[in-house]
MMTF fields as JSON, N, C-alpha, C and O atoms, coordinates in Angstrom:
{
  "mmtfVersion": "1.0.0",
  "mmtfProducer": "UNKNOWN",
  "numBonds": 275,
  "numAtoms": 276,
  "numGroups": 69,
  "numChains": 1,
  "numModels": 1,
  "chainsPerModel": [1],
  "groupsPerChain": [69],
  "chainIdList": ["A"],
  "bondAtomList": [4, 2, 8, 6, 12, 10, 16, 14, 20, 18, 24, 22, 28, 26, 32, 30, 36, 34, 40, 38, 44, 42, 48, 46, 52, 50, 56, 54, 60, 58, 64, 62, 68, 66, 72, 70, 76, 74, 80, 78, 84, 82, 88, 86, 92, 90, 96, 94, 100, 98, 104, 102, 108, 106, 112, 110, 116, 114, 120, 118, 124, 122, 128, 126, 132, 130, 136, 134, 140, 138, 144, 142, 148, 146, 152, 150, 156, 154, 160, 158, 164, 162, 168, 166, 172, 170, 176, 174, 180, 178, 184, 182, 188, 186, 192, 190, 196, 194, 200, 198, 204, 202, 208, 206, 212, 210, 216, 214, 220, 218, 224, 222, 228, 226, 232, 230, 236, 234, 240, 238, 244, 242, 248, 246, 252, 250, 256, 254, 260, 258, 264, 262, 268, 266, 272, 270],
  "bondOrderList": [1, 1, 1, 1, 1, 1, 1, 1, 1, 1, 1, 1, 1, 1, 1, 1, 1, 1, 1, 1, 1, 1, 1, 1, 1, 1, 1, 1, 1, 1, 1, 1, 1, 1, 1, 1, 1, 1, 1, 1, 1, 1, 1, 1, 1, 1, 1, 1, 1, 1, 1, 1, 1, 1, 1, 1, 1, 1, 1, 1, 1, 1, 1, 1, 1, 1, 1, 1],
  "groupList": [{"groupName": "UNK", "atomNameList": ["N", "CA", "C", "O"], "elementList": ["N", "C", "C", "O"], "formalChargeList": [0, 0, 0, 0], "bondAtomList": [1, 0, 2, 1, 3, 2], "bondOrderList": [1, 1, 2], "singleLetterCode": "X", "chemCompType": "L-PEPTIDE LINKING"}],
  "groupTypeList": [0, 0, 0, 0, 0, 0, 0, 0, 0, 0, 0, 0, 0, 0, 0, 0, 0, 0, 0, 0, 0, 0, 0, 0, 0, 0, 0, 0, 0, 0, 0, 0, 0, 0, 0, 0, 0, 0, 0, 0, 0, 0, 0, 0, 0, 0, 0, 0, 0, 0, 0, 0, 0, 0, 0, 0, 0, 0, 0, 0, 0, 0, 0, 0, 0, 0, 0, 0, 0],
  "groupIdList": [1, 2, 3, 4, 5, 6, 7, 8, 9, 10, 11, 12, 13, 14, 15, 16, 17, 18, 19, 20, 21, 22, 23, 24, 25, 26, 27, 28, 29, 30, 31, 32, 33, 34, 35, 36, 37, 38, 39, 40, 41, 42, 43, 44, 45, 46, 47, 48, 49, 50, 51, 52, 53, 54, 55, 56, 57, 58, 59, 60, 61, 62, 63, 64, 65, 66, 67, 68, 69],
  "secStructList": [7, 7, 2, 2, 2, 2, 2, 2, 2, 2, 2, 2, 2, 2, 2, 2, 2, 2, 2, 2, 2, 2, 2, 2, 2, 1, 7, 7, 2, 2, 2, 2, 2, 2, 2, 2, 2, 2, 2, 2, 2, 2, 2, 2, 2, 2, 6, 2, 2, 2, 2, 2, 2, 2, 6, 2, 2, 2, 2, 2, 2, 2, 2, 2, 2, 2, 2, 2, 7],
  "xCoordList": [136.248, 137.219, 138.513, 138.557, 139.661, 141.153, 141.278, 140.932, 142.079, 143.016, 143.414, 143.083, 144.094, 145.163, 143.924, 143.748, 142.874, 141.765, 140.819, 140.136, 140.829, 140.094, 141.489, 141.16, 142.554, 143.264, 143.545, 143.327, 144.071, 143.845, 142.559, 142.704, 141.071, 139.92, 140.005, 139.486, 140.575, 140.547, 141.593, 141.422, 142.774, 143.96, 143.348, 143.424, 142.836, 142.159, 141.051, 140.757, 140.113, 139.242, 139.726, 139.403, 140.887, 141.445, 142.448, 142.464, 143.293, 143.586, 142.515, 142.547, 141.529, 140.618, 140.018, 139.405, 140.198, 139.184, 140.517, 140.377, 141.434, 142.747, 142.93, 143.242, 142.775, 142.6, 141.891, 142.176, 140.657, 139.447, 139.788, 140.107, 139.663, 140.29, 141.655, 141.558, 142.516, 143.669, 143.195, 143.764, 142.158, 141.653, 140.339, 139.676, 140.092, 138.927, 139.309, 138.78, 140.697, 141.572, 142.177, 142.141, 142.572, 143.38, 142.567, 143.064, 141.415, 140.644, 140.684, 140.357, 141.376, 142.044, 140.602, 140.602, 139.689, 138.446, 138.788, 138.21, 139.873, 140.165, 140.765, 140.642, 141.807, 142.143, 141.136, 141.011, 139.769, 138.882, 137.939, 137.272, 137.896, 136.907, 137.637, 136.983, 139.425, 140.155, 139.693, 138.833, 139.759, 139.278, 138.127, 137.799, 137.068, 136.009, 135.553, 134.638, 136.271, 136.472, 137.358, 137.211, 138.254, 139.33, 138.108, 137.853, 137.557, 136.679, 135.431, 135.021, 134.823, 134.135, 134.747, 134.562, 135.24, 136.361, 136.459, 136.327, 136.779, 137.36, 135.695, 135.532, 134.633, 133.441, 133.293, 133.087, 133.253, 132.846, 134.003, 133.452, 135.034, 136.199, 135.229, 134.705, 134.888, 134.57, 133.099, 132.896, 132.226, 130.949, 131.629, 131.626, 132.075, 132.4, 132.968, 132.569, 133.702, 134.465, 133.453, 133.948, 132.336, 131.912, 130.5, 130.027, 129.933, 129.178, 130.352, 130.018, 131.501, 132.187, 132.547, 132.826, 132.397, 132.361, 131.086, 130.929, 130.104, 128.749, 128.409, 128.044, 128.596, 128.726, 129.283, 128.9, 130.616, 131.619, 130.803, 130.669, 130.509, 129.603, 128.568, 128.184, 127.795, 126.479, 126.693, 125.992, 128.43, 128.413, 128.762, 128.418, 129.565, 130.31, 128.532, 128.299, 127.793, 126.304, 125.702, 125.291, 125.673, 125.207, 126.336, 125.768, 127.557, 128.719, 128.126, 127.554, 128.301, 128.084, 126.561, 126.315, 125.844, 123.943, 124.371, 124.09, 125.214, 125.35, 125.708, 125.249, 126.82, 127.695, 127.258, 127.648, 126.18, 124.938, 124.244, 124.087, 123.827, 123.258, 123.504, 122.779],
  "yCoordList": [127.73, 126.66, 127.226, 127.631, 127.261, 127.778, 126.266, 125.086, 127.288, 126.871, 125.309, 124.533, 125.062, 123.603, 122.987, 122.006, 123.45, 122.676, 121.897, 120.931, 122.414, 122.122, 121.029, 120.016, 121.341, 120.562, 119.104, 117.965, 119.426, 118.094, 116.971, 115.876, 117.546, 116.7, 116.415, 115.333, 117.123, 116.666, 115.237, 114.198, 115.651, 114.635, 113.274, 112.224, 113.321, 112.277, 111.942, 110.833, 112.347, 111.636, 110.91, 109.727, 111.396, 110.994, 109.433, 108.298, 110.061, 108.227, 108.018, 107.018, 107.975, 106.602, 106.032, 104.971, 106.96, 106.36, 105.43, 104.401, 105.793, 104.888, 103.572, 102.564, 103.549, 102.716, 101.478, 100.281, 102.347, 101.574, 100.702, 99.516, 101.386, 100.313, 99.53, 98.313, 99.856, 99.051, 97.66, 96.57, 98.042, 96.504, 96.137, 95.13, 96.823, 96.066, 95.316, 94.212, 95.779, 95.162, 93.981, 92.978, 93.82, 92.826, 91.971, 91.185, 92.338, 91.763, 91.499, 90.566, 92.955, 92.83, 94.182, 95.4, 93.462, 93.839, 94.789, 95.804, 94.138, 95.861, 96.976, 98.034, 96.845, 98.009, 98.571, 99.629, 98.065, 98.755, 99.249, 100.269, 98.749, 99.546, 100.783, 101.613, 100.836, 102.06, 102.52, 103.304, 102.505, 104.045, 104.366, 105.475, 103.442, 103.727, 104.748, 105.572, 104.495, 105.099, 106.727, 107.519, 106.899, 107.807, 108.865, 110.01, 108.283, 108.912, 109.616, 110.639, 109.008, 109.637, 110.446, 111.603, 110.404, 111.462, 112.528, 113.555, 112.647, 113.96, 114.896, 116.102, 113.675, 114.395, 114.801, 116.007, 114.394, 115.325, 116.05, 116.785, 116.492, 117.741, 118.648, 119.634, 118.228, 118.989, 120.368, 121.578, 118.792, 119.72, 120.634, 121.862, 120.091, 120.524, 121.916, 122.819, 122.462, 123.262, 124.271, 125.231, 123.916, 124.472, 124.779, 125.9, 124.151, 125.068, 126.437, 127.612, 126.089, 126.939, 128.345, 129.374, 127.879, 129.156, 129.965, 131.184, 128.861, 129.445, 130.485, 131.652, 129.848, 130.673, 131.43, 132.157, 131.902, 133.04, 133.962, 135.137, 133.781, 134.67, 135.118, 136.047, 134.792, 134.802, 136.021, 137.004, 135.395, 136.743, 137.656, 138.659, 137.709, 139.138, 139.751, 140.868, 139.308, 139.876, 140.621, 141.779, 139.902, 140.686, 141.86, 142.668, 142.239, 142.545, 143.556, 144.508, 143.298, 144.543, 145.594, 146.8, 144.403, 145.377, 146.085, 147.274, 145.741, 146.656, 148.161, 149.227, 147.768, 148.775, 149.97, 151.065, 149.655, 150.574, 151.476, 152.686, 150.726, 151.551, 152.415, 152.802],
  "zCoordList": [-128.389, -128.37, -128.936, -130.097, -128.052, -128.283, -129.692, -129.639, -131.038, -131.479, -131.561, -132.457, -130.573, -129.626, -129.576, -130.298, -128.727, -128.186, -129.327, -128.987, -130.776, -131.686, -132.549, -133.166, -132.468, -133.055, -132.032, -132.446, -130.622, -130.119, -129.952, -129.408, -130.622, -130.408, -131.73, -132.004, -132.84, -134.121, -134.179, -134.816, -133.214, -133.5, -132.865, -133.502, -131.79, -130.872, -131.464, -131.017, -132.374, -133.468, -134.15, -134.051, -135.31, -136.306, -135.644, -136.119, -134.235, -134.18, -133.809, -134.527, -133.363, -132.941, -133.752, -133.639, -134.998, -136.564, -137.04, -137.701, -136.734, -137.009, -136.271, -136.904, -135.156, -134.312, -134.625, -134.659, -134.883, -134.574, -136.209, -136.299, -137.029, -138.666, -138.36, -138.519, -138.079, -137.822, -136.7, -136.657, -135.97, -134.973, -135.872, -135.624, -136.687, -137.989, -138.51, -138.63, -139.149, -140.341, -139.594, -140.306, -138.726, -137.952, -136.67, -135.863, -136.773, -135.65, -134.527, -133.795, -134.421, -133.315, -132.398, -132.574, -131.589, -130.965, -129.667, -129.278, -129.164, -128.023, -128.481, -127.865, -130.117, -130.526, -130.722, -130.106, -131.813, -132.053, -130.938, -131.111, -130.134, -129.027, -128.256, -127.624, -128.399, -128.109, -128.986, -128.585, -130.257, -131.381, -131.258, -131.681, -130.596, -130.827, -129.134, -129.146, -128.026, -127.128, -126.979, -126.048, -128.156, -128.138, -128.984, -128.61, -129.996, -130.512, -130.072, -130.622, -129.022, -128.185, -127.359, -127.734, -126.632, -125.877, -126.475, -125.809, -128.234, -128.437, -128.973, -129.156, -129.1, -128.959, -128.057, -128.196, -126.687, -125.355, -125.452, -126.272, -125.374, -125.204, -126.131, -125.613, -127.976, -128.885, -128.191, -128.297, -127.304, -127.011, -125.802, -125.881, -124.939, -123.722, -124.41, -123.674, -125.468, -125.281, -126.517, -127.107, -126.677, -127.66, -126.4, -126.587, -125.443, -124.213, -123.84, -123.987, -123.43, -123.156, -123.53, -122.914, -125.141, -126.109, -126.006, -126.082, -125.79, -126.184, -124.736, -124.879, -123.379, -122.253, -122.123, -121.206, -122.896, -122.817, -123.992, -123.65, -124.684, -125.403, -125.06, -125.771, -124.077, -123.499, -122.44, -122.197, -121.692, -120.944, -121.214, -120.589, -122.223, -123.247, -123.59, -123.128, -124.076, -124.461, -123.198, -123.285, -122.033, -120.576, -120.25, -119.516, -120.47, -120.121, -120.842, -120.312, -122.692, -123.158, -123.013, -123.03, -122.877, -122.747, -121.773, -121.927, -120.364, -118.976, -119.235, -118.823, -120.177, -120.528, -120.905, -120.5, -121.939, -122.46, -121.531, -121.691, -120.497, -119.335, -118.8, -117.883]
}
C-alpha cells in the first residue's frame, strides 16, 4: 500500500467516525449512516490494497527463486 493510499483510507475512516458522531450528536440518521458507509469504504480500499501488497510480494518471491536458477 503506497504512502497517499494509506493516508487517504486513514482520512476517509477518520471523517466517517466524524460523520457518523456529528449525526449521533444531532440525530441526524443519514449523516450517521454516511460515516458509517465512508468508513467501510476506506476498509475495503485498506484490504484491497493490502491483497495488493501481499501479491506483489508473492511475485517478487517467484521472480527472485527464478533468478537463483
Amino acid at each position: 500500500m503506497s504512502m497517499d493510499d494509506k493516508i487517504g483510507a486513514k482520512a476517509d475512516d477518520l471523517g466517517g467516525k466524524a460523520k457518523e458522531a456529528a449525526g449521533s450528536l444531532t440525530g441526524n440518521e443519514k449523516l450517521q449512516n454516511e460515516g458509517n458507509a465512508d468508513q467501510a469504504k476506506a476498509g475495503l480500499k485498506e484490504a484491497a490494497e493490502n491483497v495488493k501488497d501481499a501479491l506483489g510480494g508473492a511475485a517478487d518471491k517467484v521472480k527472485n527463486a527464478l533468478k537463483k536458477d
